[in-house]
N, C-alpha and C positions, 0 to 999 in steps of 0.2 A: 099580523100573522101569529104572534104570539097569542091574541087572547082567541082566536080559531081554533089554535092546537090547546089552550086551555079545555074551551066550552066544548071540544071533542072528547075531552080527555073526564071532563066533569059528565058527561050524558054517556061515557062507557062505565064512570067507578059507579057512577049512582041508582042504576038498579040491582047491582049491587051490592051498595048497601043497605039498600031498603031487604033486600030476600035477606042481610044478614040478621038488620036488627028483628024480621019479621021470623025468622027460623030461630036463631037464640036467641031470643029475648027473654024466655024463661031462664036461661044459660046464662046470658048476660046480668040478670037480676040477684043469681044466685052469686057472681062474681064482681060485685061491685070496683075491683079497681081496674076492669078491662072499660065498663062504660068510659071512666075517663079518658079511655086512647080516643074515641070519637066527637067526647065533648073541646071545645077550642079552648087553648090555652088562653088566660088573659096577660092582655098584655101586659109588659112591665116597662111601670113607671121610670121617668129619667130621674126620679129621684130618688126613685125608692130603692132601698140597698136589700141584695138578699138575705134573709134566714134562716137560720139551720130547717127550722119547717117547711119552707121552699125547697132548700134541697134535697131534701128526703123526699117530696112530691115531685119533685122532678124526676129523681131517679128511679120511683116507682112509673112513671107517665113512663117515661124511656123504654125500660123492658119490658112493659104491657105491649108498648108500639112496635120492640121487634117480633114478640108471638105472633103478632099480628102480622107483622109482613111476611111471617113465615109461615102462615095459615096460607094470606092471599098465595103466596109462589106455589104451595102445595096444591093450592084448585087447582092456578093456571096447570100444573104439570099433567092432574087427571086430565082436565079439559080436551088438551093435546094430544094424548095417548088415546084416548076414545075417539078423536079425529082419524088419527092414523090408521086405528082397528078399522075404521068404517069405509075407507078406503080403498087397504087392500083386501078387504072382503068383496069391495066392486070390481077390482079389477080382478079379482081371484074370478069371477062370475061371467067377467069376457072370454070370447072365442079364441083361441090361441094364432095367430099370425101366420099367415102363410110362407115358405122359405122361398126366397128370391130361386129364380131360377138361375144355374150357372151357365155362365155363358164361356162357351169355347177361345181357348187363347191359342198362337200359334207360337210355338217357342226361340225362346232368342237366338240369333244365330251369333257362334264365338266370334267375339272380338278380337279383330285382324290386327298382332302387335306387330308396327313398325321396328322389325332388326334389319341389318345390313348384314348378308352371308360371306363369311370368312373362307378364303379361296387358298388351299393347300400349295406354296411355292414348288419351286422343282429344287432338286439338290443344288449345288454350285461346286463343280468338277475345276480343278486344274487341267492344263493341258500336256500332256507327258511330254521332258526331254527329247528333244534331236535323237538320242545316244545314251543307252542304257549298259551299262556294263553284262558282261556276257556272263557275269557268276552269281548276278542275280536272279532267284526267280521266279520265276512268273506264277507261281501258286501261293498259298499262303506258308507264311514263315513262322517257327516257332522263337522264345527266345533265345536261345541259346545260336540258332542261327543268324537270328540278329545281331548279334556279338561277334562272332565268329565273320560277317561282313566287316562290321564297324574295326574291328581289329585288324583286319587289310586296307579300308582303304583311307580310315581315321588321318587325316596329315598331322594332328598332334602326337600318331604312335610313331610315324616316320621323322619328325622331330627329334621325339628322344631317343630314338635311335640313334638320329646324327650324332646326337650329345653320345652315346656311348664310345659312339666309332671315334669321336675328337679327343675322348678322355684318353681310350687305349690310343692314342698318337700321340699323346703327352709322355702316358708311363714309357713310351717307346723310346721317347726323346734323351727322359733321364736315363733308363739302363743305358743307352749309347757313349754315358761317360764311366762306364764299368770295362765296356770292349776294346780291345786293339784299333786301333785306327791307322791305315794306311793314306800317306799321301804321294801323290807323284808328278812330275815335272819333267818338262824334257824342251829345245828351245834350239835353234840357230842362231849365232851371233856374227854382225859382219863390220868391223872394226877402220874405218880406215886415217891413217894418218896424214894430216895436210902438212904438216911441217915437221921437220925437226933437224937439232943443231946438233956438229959428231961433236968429237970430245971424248975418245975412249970408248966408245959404245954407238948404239943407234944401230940404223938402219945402214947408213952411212960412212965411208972409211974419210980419214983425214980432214975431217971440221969441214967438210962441204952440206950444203944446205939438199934435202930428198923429200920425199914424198911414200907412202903405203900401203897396205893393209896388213890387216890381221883377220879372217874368218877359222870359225869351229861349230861344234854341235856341241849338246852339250845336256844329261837325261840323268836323274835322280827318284831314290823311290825310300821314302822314310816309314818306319813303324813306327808308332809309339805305343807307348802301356798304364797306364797309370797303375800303381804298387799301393800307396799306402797315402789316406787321406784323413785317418780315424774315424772312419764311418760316415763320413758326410755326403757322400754320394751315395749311397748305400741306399743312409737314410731318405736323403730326394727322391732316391728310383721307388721305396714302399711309401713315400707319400703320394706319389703320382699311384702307385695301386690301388692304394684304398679310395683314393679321389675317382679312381675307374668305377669300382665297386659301389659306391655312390651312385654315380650313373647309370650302373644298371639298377641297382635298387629306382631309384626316379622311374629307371623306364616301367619296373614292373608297379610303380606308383600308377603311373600316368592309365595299364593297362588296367590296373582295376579299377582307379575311378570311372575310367570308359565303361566297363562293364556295368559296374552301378548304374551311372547317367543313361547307359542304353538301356538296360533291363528297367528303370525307370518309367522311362520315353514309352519303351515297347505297354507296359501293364499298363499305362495313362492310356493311350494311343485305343488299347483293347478296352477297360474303363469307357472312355468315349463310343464307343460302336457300340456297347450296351448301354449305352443312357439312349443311344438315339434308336434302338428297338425298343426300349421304354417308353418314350414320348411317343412313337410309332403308335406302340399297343394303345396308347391314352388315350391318339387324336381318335382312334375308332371307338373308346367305349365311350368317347364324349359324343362324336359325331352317334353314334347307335343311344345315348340319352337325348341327344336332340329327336331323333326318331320319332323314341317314347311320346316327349311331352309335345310333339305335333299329333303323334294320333290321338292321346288323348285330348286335347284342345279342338280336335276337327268332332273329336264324338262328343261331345259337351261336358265332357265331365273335368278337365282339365282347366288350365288357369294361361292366361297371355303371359303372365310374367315369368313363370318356370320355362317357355317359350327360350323369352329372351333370357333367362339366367343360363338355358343351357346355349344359346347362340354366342354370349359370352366364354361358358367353358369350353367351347371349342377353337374360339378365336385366341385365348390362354393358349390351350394345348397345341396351336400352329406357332405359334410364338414361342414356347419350350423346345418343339422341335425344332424350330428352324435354331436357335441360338444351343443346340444339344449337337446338330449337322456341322455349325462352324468350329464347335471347340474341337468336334475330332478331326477335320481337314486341318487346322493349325497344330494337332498333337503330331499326325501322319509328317507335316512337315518336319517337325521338328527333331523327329523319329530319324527319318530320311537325313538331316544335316549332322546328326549324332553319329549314323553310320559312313560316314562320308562321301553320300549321296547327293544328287540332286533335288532341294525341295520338293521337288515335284514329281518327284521318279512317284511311282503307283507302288503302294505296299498292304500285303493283306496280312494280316494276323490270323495265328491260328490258334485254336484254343488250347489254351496250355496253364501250368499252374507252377510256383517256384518249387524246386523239392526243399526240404526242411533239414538243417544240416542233423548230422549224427548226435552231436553230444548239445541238444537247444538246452537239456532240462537241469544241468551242470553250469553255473554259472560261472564259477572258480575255473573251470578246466576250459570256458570259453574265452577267459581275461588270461590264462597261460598259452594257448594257444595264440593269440591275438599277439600278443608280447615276440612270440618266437616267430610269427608269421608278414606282418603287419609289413609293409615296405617301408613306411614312413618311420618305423623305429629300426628297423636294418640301416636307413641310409643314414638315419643320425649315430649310429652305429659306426657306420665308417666314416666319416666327420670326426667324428672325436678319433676315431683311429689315426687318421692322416692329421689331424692336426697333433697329437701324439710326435710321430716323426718329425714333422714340419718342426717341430721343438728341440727334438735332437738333432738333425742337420741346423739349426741357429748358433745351438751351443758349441759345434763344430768350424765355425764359419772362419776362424782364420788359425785352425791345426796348419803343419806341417804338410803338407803333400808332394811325395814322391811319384817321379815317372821316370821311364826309360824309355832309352829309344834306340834300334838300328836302322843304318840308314847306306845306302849304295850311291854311286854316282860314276859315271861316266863321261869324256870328254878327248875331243881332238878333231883338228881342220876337214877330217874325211867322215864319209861315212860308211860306215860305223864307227864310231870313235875307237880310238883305240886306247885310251890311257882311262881304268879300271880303277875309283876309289871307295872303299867302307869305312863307315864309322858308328862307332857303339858307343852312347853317351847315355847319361844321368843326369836328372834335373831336379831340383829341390826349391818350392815356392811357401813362402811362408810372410805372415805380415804380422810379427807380431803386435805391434801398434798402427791400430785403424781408427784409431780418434774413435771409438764404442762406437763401431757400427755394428759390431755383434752383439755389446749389452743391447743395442735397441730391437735387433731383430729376436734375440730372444726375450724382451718385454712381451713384444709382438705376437709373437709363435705363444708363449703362454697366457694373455689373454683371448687370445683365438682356441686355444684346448677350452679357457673357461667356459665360452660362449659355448662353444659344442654342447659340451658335460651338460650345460643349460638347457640345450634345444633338446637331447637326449630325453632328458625326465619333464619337459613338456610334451615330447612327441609320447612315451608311454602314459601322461597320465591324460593326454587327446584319446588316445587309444583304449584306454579302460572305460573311458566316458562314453563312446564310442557302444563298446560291447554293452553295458549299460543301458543304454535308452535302448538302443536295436532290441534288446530282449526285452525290455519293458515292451516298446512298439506292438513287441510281435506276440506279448501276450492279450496284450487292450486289443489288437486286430483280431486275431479268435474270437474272444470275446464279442465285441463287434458282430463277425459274422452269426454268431448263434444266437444273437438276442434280434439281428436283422430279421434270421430266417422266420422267428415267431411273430415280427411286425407283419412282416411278408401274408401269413397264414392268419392274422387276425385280419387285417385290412381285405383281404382277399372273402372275406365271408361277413364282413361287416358290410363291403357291396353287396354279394348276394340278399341279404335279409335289407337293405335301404331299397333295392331294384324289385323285391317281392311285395315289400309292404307299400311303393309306388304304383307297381302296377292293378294292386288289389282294392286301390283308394285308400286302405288308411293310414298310409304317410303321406308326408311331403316332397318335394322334389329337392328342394335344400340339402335333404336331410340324404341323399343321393350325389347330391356333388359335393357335397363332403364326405361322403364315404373313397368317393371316385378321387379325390385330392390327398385322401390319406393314403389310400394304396400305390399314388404315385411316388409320394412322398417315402414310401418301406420299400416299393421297388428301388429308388435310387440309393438309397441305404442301403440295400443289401449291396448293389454293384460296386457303391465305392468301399462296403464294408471288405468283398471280398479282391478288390483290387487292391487296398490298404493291406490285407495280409501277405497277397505276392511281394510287396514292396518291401516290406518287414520283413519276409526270408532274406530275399535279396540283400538286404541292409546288413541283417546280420551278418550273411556268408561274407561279406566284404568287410565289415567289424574285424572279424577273427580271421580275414587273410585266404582261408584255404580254399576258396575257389576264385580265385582272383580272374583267372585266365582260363576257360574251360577249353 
């Protein structure tokens, strides 16, 4: 095979070189050391060593032989490029090619995406009470009516109630040792004697052995007064006051955290009914983008999968509303248990808004106010008052105390008696050795003032902390609603321009359920933005006390 592709390769260089030595050969003669590229090297000897004169002809033989091969590659490149010309000058010369004819197609009809259509539930109603109270009513309530409920039939309000009515039965008990006290008696007695021996007396004359009775009646009616005790009862009867006072502070404690925890309830409760018209508004403008991306998919210009993205976003927005439905039927309940209803009683909110107290933008004159208002520092108020006293009746505990007293009686076998007695008496009690049971009660009485004096300046600096946040609150909540309203107004026009540039073909339908996702998203912002600010008035006005009880 090898000497094939030789003697191929010798009958292609060899005419060749014959036209070359036959065209330059004048060329060649004039250039004696190119002849040498074509005459054969001789060979060399195994013994023969080389010399500088060999090397020097060698390295003339060498670059004679690459002009040479860079002659031969210069043919071949003419050779080829005169091929090419010759070419396409014949095909340049053919008739140009007929164009296929086109043949008619029918066009694809859209592909039918496998979704599963999401089925709108029905709401989930409670079933109303047996027995609704008759001062309920049956239209929508605002808050301040809800309060005005919850504050009748609240049983933590009639609770502390009780606690007032039990305090003033205490104070009642100590002035009772300030008042005159009357006592009175009255009795038949029937005496009879079994025996008895004479001896100068008896029943009997002459030491003989008798028998008898003795009966009478017999009615007494005693005053007493107590005079002088150095103030020890005095002091019991204004610790029992202040201890009352108390009590009623508590109660008007009890009525404004009610009021807060309602007015709470009610803003939550109204909150809820507007999330669930929000999800309402959503499920339709999801269900109306599924619409869309069906009729565009039925005309061909649409896509299967915006299909299913939007059968998705509606199955989303069934499932926001249904879980937006349960959080307000569990706020309504709890609404209902706050005013001391029936979970289940039916209650409508009406649209209403907190008012904003007088003095919000004064923050000094709202921590004064709060201070002079606040139940919870009134009733540590009287605490330390009454334990005050409670200190002074200790250190009283074993004075002197004077009383007097008149006193009548009556007596004899018939009735009416007939034998008429008075007596006017004075009585003086005093111990002055009680083994320190009064050092211990005024230990006592004076670490109970301390405790007070304590809870007092926790209960005002609960109370400035108090007014504090509520005013911070209730400024972050404005706040809130005004940066809501522009989310509101940008989302709201970032759909319209996502639903224009879908329907016109050149958007996406992505680029439409997230517009649809964001406007859900600023609608529910604003509603809790603006239910957070009701909550904030409310907060404050109970902060600083002065609407406690409308």
């Amino acid at each position: 095979m090898t000497s094939a592709a030789g003697s191929a390769a010798t009958r292609w260089i060899s005419p060749g070189r014959r036209w070359w030595s036959q065209a330059w050969k004048p060329w060649s003669e004039s250039h004696p050391r190119m002849a040498l590229w074509w005459s054969p090297c001789p060979k060399r000897s195994a013994v023969a060593r080389p010399t500088p004169a060999n090397r020097t002809r060698r390295r003339e033989v060498a670059a004679e032989a690459t002009g040479g091969l860079i002659m031969v590659r210069l043919w071949l490149v003419l050779v080829l490029a005169g091929t090419c010309l010759l070419v396409s000058e014949a095909v340049a010369q053919q008739p140009p090619p007929q164009p296929a004819q086109a043949t008619p197609t029918q066009p694809t009809p859209p592909i039918a995406p496998k979704v599963q259509e999401t089925l709108l539930p029905p709401p989930v109603e409670l079933p109303p009470p047996s027995a609704v109270p008759p001062d309920i009513p049956s239209g929508p309530i605002t808050a301040d009516q809800a309060v005005q409920i919850a504050l009748k039939h609240q049983p933590n309000v009639a609770a502390a109630v009780a606690g007032v009515a039990a305090a003033q039965g205490r104070t009642e008990q100590a002035r009772s040792a300030l008042r005159p006290t009357l006592g009175t008696s009255a009795g038949y007695t029937h005496t009879k004697v079994l025996a008895s021996t004479g001896g100068g007396g008896g029943f009997s004359g002459g030491g003989g052995r008798s028998a008898g009775s003795i009966s009478g009646f017999q009615a007494s009616a005693d005053v007493r007064q107590l005079i002088y005790d150095a103030g020890h009862t005095r002091s019991l009867v204004n610790q029992a006051a202040s201890q009352q006072q108390g009590a009623a502070r508590n109660l008007d404690r009890v009525r404004a955290d009610l009021v807060l925890q309602v007015k709470q309830a009610f803003y939550t409760y109204m909150q809820d009914q507007r999330l669930v018209a929000v999800n309402e508004a959503n499920v339709r403008a999801q269900q109306d983008h599924l619409a869309l991306a069906r009729a565009r998919l039925d005309a061909g210009v649409g896509l299967p999968s915006d299909v299913v993205r939007a059968e998705t976003a509606v199955a989303d927005a069934i499932l926001n509303l249904t879980l937006a439905r349960n959080a307000a039927s569990n706020s309504r309940v709890q609404l209902a248990q706050l005013m001391g209803l029936d979970g289940r009683t039916p209650i409508q909110t009406a649209d209403s808004s907190e008012p904003l107290p007088a003095e919000e933008e004064d923050v000094a004159a709202l921590v004064n106010l709060a201070l002079q208002h606040r139940p919870e520092v009134l009733q540590a108020q009287a605490a330390v008052q009454a334990s005050e006293y409670a200190l002074k009746a200790a250190r009283t505990t074993n004075t002197p105390a004077v009383a007097a007293s008149v006193g009548v009686a009556t007596s004899g076998a018939s009735f009416p008696p007939g034998n008429q007695l008075l007596s006017i008496g004075a009585s003086v009690s005093w111990d002055p050795f009680d083994g320190g049971f009064t050092a211990g009660r005024v230990k006592e009485a004076q670490a109970n003032l301390e405790a007070a004096q304590a809870q007092l300046t926790s209960a005002q600096q609960a109370v400035i902390s108090d007014v504090s946040q509520a005013y911070l609150n209730l400024k972050a909540a404005e706040q809130r609603v005004a940066t809501a309203q522009a989310e509101v107004a940008n989302a709201q026009e970032s759909v319209r321009l996502a639903e224009g540039r879908y329907r016109g073909g050149v958007g996406i339908f992505l680029d439409v359920v997230d517009a649809q996702a964001a406007l859900l998203t600023a609608n529910t912002n604003a509603v809790n933005a603006q239910a957070a600010l009701n909550v904030a008035r409310a907060a404050l006005a109970h902060a600083i006390g002065t609407r406690a009880a409308p």
